[in-house]
N, C-alpha and C positions, 0 to 999 in steps of 0.2 A: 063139591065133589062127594059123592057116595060112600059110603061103608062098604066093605066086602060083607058074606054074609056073615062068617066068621065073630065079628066085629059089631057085639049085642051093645053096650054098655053105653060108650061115647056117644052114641048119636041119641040117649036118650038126658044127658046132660044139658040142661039150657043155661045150667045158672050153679057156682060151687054148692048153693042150699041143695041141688038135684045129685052131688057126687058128695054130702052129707051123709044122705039117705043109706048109702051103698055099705055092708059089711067092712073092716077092714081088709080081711080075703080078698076081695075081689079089685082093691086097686090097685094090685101086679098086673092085670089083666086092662083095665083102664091106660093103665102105662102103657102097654103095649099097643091100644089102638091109638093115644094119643101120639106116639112116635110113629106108626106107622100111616096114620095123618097128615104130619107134619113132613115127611118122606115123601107121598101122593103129591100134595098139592105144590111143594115145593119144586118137585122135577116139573113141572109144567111151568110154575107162573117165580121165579126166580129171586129169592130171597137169603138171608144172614142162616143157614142151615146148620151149622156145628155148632153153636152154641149152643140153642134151643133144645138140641137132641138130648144134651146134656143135664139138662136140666129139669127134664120132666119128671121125675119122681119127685125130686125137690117142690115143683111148683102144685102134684095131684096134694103132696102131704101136706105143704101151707094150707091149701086152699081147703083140707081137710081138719087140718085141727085148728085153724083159723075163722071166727067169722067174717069175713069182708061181705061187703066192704066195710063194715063198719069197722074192725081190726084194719088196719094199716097195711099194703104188703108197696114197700117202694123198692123196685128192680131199679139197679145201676147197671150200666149197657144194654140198651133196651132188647138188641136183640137174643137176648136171653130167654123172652117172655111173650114168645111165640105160642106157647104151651097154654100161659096164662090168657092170651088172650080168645082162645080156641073155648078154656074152660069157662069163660064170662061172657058168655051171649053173645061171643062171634063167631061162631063155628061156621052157620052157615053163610057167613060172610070174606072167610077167611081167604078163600081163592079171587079176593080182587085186595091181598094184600100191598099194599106199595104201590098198587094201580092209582092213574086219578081219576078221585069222586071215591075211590076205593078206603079200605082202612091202612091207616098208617103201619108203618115198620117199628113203628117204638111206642110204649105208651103214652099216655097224652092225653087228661082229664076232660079235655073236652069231648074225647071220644065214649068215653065210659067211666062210668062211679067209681069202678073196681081199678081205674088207674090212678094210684094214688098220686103221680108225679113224675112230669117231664123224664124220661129217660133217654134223651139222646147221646149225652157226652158224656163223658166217663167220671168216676170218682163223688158225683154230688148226693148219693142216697144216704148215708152216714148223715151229716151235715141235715139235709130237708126230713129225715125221716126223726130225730131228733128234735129239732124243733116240735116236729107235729106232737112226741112224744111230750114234750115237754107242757107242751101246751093242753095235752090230754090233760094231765095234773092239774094245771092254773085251773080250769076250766071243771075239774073234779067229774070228768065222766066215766060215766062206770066201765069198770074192767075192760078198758079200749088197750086193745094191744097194738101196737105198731112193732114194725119187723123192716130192715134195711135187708137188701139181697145184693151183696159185691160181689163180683171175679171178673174172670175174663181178661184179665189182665188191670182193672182199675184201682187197685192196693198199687197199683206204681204212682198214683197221680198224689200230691200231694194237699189235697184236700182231703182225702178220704181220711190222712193221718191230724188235719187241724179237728175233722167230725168226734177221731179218736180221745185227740188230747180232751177236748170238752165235755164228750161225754162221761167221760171218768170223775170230771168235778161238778159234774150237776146232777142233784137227784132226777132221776130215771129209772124208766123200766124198760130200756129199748133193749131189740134180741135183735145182735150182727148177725146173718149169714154169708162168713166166707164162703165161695164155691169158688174150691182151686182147682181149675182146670188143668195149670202146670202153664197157660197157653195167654197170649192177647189175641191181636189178630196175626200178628207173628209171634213165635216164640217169644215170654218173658224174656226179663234181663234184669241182670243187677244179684246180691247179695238175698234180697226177702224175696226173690223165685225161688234160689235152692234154699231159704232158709222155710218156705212153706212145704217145700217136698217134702221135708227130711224133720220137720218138729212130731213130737209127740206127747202124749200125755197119758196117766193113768186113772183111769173109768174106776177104777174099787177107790182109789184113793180119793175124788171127786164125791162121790157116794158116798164113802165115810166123812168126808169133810162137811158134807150139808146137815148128813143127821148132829154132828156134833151141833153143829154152828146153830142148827133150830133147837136142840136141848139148851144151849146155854142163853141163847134169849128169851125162850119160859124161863127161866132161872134167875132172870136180870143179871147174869153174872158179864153180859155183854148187852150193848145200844147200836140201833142203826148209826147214830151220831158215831162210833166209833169204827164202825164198820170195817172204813177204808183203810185205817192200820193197821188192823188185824189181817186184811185181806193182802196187805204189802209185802206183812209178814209171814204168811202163810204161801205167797208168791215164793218168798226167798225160801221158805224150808222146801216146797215142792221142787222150784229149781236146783237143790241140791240134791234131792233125793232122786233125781232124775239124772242128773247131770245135765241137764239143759234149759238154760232160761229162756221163758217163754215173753213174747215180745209184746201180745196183748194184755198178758197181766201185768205186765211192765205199766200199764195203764191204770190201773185198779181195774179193769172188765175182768170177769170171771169167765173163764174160757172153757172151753168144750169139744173136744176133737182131738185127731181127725176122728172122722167118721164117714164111714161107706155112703155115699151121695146115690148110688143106685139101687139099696134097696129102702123101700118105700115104706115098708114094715116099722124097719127097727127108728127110721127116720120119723114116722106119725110118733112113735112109743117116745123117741128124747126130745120130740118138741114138747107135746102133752107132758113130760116129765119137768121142763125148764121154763115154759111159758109166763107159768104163775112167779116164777120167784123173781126178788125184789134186786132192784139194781141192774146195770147196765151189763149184757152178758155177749158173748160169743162161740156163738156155733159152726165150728170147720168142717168143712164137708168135703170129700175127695170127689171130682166127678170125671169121666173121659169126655171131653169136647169131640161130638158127631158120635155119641154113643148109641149102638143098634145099627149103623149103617157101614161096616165093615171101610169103605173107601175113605170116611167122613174121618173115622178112627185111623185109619194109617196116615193119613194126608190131612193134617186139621187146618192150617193155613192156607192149603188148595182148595178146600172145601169149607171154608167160612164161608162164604158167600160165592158160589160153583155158578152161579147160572144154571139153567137147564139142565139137567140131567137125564138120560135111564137108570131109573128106580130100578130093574131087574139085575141090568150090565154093571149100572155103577160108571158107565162110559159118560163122560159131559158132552152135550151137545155144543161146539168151539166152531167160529167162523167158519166156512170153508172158501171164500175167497180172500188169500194173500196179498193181492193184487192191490191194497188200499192202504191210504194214509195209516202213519200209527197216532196212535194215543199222544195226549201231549206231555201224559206222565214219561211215557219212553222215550219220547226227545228227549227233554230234559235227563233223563238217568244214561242216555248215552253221548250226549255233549258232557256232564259233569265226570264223567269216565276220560274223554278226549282232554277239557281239563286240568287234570291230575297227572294225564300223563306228561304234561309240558310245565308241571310247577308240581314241588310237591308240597310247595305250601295249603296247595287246595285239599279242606277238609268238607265229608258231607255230615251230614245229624238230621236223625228225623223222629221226632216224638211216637214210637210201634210201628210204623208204616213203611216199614223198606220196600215189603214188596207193593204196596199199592202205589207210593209215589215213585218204586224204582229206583229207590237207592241202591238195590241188593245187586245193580250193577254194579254199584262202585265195590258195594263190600267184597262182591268179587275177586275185584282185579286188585284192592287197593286196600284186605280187609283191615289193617290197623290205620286207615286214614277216615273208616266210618264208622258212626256210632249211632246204635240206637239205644234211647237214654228214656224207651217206656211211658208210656203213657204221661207225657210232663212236659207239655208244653211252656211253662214259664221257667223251667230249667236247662230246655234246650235253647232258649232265647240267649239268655244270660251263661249259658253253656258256652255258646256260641262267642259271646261276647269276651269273654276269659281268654278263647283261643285267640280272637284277636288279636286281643292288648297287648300277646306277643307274638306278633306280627302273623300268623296264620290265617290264611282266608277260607272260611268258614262260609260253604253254603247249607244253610238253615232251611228245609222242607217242613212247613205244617200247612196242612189243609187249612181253607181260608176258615169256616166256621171253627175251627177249636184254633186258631190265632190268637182270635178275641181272649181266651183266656191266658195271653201275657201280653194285653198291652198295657198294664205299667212296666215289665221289663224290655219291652222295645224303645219305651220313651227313655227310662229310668238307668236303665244298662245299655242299650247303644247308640241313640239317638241326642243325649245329653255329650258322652263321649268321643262321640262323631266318630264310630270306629266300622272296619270296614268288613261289615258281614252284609252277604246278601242273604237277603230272607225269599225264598222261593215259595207263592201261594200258590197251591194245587188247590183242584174243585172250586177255582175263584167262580161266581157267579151263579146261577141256577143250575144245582146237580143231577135234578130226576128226582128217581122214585126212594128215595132217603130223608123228602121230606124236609118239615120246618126246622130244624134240627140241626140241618145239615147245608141248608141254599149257604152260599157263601157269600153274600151280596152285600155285607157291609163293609168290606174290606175299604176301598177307596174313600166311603165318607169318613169310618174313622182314623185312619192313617193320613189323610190328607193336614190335616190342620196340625202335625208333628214338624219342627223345625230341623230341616236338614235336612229330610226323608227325601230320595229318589222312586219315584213313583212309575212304574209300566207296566204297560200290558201289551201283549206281540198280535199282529194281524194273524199271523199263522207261525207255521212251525220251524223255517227258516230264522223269522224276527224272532222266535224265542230263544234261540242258538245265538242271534247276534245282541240279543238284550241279555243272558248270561256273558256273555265274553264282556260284554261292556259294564258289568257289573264287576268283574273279576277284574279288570282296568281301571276300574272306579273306586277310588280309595278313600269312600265314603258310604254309610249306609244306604243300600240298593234294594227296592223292592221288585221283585216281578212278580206276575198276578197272571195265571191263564186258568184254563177250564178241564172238569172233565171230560174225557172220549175221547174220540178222533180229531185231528186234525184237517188241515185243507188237500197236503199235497200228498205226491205217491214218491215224488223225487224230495227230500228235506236236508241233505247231507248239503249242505253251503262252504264255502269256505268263509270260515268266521271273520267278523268284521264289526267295528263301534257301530252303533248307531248314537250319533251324539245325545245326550239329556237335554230334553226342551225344544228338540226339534222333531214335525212332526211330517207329513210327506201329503202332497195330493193326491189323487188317486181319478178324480175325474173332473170337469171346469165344466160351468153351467151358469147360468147369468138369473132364476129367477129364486133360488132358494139354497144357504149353505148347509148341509148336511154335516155333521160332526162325528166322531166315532173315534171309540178306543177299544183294545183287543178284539180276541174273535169275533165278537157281535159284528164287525164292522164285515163280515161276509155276509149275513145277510141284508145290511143294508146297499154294498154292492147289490147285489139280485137285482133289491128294490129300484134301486137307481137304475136299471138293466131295464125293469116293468116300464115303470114310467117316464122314460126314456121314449122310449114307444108310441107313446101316447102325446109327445108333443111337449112334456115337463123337462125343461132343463136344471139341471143339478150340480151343484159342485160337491166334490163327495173329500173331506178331508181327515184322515187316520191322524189322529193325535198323536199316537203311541205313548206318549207320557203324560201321566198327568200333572205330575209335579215334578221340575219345572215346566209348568204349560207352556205352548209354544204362543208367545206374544205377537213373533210376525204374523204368522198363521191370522191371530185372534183380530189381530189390527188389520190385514186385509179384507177378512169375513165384515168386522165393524165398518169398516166403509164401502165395500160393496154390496153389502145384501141388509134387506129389510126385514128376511125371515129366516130364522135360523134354529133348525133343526137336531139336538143332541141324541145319540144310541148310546146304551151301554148298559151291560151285564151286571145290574147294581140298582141299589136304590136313589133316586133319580136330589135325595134330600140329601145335600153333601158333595154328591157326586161330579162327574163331569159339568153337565148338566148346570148349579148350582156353579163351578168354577168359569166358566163360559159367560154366567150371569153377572156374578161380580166383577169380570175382568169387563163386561159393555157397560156396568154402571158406573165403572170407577176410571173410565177414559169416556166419557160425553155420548159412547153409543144409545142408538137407544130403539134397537131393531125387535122385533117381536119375538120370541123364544119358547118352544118346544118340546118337552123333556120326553124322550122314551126309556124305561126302565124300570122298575121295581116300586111301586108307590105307596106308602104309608099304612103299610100291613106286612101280615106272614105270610109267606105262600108257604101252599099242602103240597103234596105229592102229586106224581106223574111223571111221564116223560120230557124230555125236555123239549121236544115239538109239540107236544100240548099245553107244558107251561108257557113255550114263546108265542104260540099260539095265543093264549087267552089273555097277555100281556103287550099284545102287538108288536112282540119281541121279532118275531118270524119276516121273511121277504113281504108275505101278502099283507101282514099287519103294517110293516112300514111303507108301504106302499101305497096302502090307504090311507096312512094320517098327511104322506105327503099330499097328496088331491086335498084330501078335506082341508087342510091346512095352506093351500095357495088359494081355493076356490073360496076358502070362508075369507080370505084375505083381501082379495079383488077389489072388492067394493070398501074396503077400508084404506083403498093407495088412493093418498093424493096425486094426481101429474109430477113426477119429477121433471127438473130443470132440466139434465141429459137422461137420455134411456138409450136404450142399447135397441136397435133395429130387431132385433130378437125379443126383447120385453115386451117391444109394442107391440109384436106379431101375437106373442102370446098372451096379452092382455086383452087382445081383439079377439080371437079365437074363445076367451072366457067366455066374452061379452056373448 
């Protein structure tokens, strides 16, 4: 996308050594085209836009008084670093953000030098940027700075506070940047949100305490070696002169802030001021999330991630036909609404995500029965788990990839206890255009080998109504697993009903191949089964819906009738259904030929998700072709059975 003319500076930028070069006058002016950039190409191609906005003055002055890459700059919540990637030789790439083939939504070292480190999920930049620091030292290279970037709501995760405790006890020279936005991707919560708003400190007093602190070590009158109890106690006289203690010096970090996160200026002048000093330090920076974009600013949770917009109106571009299925996030947040209201034992918790997974239905109607418990997922697990144990039923929403980060408290807190919370996975399986980060595809293989564990995934959005209610009747730990976007039908409101564990349903009867299937994937292999149907291929098409307890009858009619047999599912195929299917024909004398469609022993990139099922033969026309390949490569490999079914033989003549 083009510059206006306006707009001299940015577009001669290839590389931060090129926004070096520049006065520091002139990068108020850099900021300005750099947000009004990020503004263009965003109303068109649809991306994480409040953040980003936020943060560009932040990112021109790192990248200004920073050398990277060789200095270190690790962003925590990648979409923060929209800025950063604009400024490091992707500009004129940036409008096939999120696309696939296109560049990623978050940093990601294999994209660029200048990405120091994975940032998808929250709270890990403390922690990896530490190390690297540390390692600077072992390694003795010269004046390598390394710099962590948090906010956005990840000071709620509790990693970011083990990164803290650490780095206080180990020699370092790392530089924190808080950037408190006030914001996650819903409003903060908790105690240290208002406790960030509202801290302060004194700038002359910091300033006189360094020049002392450098006279008295010419002096030897003070040693690094003793640093940190000087610094503890120099904590406790500042806390009193202030009347407020402050929660990073609580750490031994030497703290810094707040400070104005929008201008550029005074922001270049206290990094270059604190860069060089010794020890592990902290820089607070106040920033507005969707700053310069007027809507982005009054609305910062409607405009984290907006879709399309007019850049002029500020108007979003929003469906215009009503007329279609909803999301599977909104079933779910309006059956767990229904519910609540027929037990008030039901409680909902979702680690920041009310409104993306829908809770903010419930906090609605029901607000002291929901809690959002911030970015902490292994809190809300075990959170979850406490309401139980006295007797409250607890549905637990976390997107399926940040799960991963509490399963030792699924195993450890409710799976050992056998107690009865259901854990709701959103964004189960291939998400789009959010990348490796974010596919949700391991859910099934690692949950699967947990003892106790109720495992499902619904065909559509009726079974996910009736796989809640049977979780809510099941008084035992209950998984369900569906996907992002829309669902199948336009009518979903069912009247609720079990669907028993471990039984799963047929869907079509076919004499020359079993086709297998759990959750939504199992629509398009319906389709597929539709194609080649057509063509003369008979199928039997059978919807698991659980995977754990798998359905044995199921499994034990497929083992003796069919020779080939066909697994689908929204997952990695090692673990998964697929793998369960395997061992249950090895471990009863079957011994038919097997199949696996799904996720295979890599990352997937970004794209849509009819281009990832696409390229994974996840889609109708993909399983439709491994069906043919897969009976046609099979043909010549069937001995004559003893009986055959007048249909087999038709279509074994037909191969011929």
């Amino acid at each position: 996308m083009d510059l206006n003319e306006q707009e001299q500076l940015l577009k001669f930028i290839d590389s931060p050594a090129d926004l070096r070069k520049l006065p520091v006058g002139e990068l108020e002016q850099v900021c300005l085209e750099l947000r009004r950039y990020i503004i263009d190409v965003l109303s068109e191609n649809p991306g994480h836009l409040g953040a980003s906005l936020g943060t560009v003055e932040l990112t021109v002055a790192l990248h200004y008084v920073f050398r990277t890459p060789y200095d270190r700059i690790v962003w925590d919540v990648g979409h923060q670093a929209y800025g950063h990637k604009i400024l490091t030789g992707r500009r004129n790439v940036f409008h096939t953000l999120r696309q696939f083939n296109g560049i990623s939504g978050f940093p990601n070292p294999d994209e660029s030098e200048y990405d120091a480190f994975i940032a998808g999920h929250a709270s890990n930049s403390i922690s990896a940027a530490l190390g690297m620091s540390i390692a600077s030292e072992i390694k003795r290279e010269a004046e390598r700075h390394v710099v962590a970037v948090i906010g956005d709501g990840a000071m709620t995760g509790g990693l970011a506070y083990e990164g803290l405790n650490n780095a206080s006890s180990n020699p370092n020279n790392l530089l924190i940047i808080l950037n408190d936005n006030d914001m996650a991707i819903d409003q903060s919560v908790g105690g240290l949100s208002k406790y960030l708003v509202n801290i302060t400190t004194s700038h002359t007093y910091n300033k006189i305490r360094f020049n002392v602190y450098q006279k008295l070590l010419k002096m030897n009158l003070i040693s690094e070696s003793r640093r940190e109890n000087i610094l503890r106690f120099n904590n406790s006289l500042k806390a009193l002169i202030n009347r407020n203690h402050n929660l990073f010096e609580g750490f031994s970090i030497r703290y810094f802030g707040p400070v104005d996160g929008h201008n550029v200026t005074d922001l270049v002048r206290k990094l270059n001021d604190i860069k060089h000093m010794k020890g592990p330090k902290l820089l607070h920076i106040k920033t507005t999330k969707g700053k310069g974009f007027m809507p982005a600013e009054v609305s910062a949770v409607e405009w984290h991630a907006p879709g399309r917009f007019n850049k002029e109106t500020g108007q979003r571009v929003l469906p215009q036909n009503l007329n279609e299925p909803q999301n599977y996030q909104d079933v779910f947040g309006h059956t767990l609404v229904e519910l609540a209201e027929k037990d008030s034992r039901v409680i909902g918790i979702t680690p920041a995500m009310p409104t993306g997974c829908s809770m903010n239905f419930l906090m609605k109607a029901f607000p002291d029965r929901a809690f959002d418990v911030g970015i902490a997922e292994g809190h809300a697990v075990t959170f979850a788990a406490g309401l139980a144990k006295e007797g409250l039923i607890p549905f637990c929403n976390v997107y399926s990839s940040f799960m991963q980060r509490a399963y030792d408290q699924i195993i450890h807190d409710i799976a050992i206890q056998r107690l009865h919370v259901i854990l709701c996975l959103d964004r189960a399986g291939l998400v789009g255009e959010d990348g490796v980060t974010h596919h949700g595809v391991f859910d099934m293989a690692y949950l699967r080998p947990i003892p106790g564990l109720t495992i499902a995934s619904p065909l559509n959005e009726l079974d996910l109504r009736n796989l809640m209610y049977t979780g809510y009747v099941h008084a035992a730990p209950f998984v369900v697993r569906y996907p992002r976007g829309k669902g199948e039908l336009k009518d979903w409101q069912n009247r609720l009903e079990i669907l028993p564990p471990g039984k799963g349903k047929k869907l079509s009867d076919g004499n020359h191949l079993a086709l297998l299937s759990i959750g939504p994937i199992g629509n398009e292999a319906i389709r597929a089964v539709e194609i080649v149907e057509k063509e003369g291929y008979s199928v039997a098409h059978y919807d698991m819906i659980y995977l754990k307890p798998i359905d044995s009858a199921i499994l034990h009619e497929v083992g003796k009738r069919f020779r080939r047999i066909l697994t689908v599912e929204n997952g990695v195929i090692a673990g998964g259904l697929g793998s369960a299917v395997i061992e249950f024909m090895a471990e009863n004398g079957y011994t038919p030929q097997v199949r696996r469609i799904g996720i295979k022993d890599e990352f997937v990139g970004h794209g849509s998700i009819s281009e990832l099922f696409k390229r994974y033969g996840m889609d109708a026309a993909g399983i439709a072709g491994i069906i043919r390949e897969f009976l046609s490569s099979a043909r010549s490999k069937d001995a004559p059975a003893d009986k055959k079914s007048h249909t087999e033989v038709s279509f074994i003549n037909i191969l011929s």
